[in-house]
C-alpha positions, -999 to +999 in steps of 0.1 A: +000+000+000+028+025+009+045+026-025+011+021-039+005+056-023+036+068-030+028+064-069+002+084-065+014+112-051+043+114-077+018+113-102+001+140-089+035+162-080+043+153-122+007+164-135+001+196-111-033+184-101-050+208-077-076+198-055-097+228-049-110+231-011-132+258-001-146+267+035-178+287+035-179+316+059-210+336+063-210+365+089-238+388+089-243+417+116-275+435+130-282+461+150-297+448+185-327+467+178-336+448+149-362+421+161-372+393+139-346+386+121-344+348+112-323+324+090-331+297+066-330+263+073-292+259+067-288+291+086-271+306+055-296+333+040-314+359+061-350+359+056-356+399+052-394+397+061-415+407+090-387+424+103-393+455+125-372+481+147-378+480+183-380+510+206-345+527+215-339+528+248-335+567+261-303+571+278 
């Protein structure tokens, strides 16, 4: 197996193949006075309805 593997990977170094990996990152900010605000079921998109402001609080 190890030389089997090692084949392989000298292949690969000859050819230049590229495995392309890719980590999704999604950051969304709010304000804290935005109430409502809910994801889909991945958690990925925002959905932008029934959204509303709430009161801000006198200082």
């Amino acid at each position: 197996r190890t030389a089997l593997y090692r084949r392989v990977q000298q292949r690969i170094m000859e050819e230049a193949w590229i495995l392309p990996i890719r980590d999704y990152v999604n950051l969304n900010v709010a304000d804290a006075r935005l109430q409502g605000l809910r994801y889909d079921a991945r958690g990925w998109f925002p959905w932008l309805v029934d959204l509303e402001w709430a009161p801000s609080a006198s200082r």
